[in-house]
C-alpha positions as CSV (number, residue, x, y, z in Angstrom):
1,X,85.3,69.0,113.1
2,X,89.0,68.1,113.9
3,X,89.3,68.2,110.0
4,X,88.4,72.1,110.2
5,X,90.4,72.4,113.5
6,X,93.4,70.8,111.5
7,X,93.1,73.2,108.6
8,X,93.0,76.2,110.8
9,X,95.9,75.1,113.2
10,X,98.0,74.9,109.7
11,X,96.3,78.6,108.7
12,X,97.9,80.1,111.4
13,X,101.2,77.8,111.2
14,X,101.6,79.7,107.7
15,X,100.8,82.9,108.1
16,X,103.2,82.7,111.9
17,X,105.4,81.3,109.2
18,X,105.4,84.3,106.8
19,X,105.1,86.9,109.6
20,X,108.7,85.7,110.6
21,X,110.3,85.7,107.4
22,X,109.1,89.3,106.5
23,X,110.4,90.1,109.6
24,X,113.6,88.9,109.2
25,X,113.6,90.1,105.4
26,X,112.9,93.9,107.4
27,X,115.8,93.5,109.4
28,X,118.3,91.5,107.1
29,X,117.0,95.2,104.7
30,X,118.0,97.5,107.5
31,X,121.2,95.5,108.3
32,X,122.8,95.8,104.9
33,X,121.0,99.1,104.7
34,X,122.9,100.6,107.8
35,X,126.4,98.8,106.6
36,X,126.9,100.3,103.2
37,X,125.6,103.4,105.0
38,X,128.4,103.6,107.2
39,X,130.8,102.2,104.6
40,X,129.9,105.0,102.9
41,X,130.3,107.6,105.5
42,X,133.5,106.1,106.6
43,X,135.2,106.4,103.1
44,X,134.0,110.0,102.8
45,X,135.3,111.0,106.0
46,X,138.5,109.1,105.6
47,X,142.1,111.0,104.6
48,X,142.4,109.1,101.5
49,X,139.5,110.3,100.1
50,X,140.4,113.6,101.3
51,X,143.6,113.4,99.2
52,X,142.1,111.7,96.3
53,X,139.7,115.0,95.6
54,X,142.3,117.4,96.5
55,X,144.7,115.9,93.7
56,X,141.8,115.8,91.0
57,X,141.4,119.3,92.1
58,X,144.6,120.3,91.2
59,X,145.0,117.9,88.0
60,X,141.5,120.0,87.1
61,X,143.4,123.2,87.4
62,X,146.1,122.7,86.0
63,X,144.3,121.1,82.7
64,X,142.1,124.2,82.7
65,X,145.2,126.6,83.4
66,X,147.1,125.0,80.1
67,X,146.3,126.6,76.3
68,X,143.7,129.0,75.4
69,X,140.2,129.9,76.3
70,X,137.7,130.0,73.4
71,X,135.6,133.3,73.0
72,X,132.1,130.9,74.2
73,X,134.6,129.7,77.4
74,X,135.6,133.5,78.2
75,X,131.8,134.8,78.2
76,X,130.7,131.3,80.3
77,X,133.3,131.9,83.0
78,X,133.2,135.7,82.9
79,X,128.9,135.5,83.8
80,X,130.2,132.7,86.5
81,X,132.6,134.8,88.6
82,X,130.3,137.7,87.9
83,X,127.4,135.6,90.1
84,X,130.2,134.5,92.6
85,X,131.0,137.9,93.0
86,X,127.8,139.3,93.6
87,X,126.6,136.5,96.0
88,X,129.7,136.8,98.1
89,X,130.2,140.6,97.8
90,X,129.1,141.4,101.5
91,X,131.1,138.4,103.2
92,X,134.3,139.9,100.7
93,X,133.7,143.3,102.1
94,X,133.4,142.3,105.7
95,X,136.9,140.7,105.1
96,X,137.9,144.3,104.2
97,X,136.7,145.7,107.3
């Protein structure tokens, strides 16, 4: 009898035991979780990164504004602007208004 009350008293020692470290597994998850989370958001929101995209921006431009399009490049850019231009065509003639 205190044999079996031994084994049982250990039972729950384990599983109390495992409880806690998925627990803390859970949290320790969440905490790292929520810290590259707001790493994240506070690089996207900073001025540097702000910076960084408007220079590849321009660089983009510019490389696209030197030498010639090819025919295939005319025809994928014309059908492009075409869309643009037809999706924004009421909130470019409300500007005119």
């Amino acid at each position: 009898m205190i044999n079996n009350y031994l084994k049982s008293k250990n039972k729950k020692k384990y599983v109390f035991i495992v409880l806690i470290f998925v627990f803390l597994l859970i949290f320790i998850f969440n905490f790292i979780f929520s810290f590259f989370q707001n790493k994240i958001l506070s690089i996207l929101n900073s001025q540097k990164f702000e910076n960084f995209l408007i220079l590849r921006v321009e660089n983009y431009l510019e490389k696209i504004s030197e030498g010639e399009l090819s025919e295939k490049q005319v025809e994928y850019y014309s059908n492009l602007l075409n869309r643009i231009n037809k999706k924004f065509a009421p909130v470019l003639d409300n500007l005119e208004k």
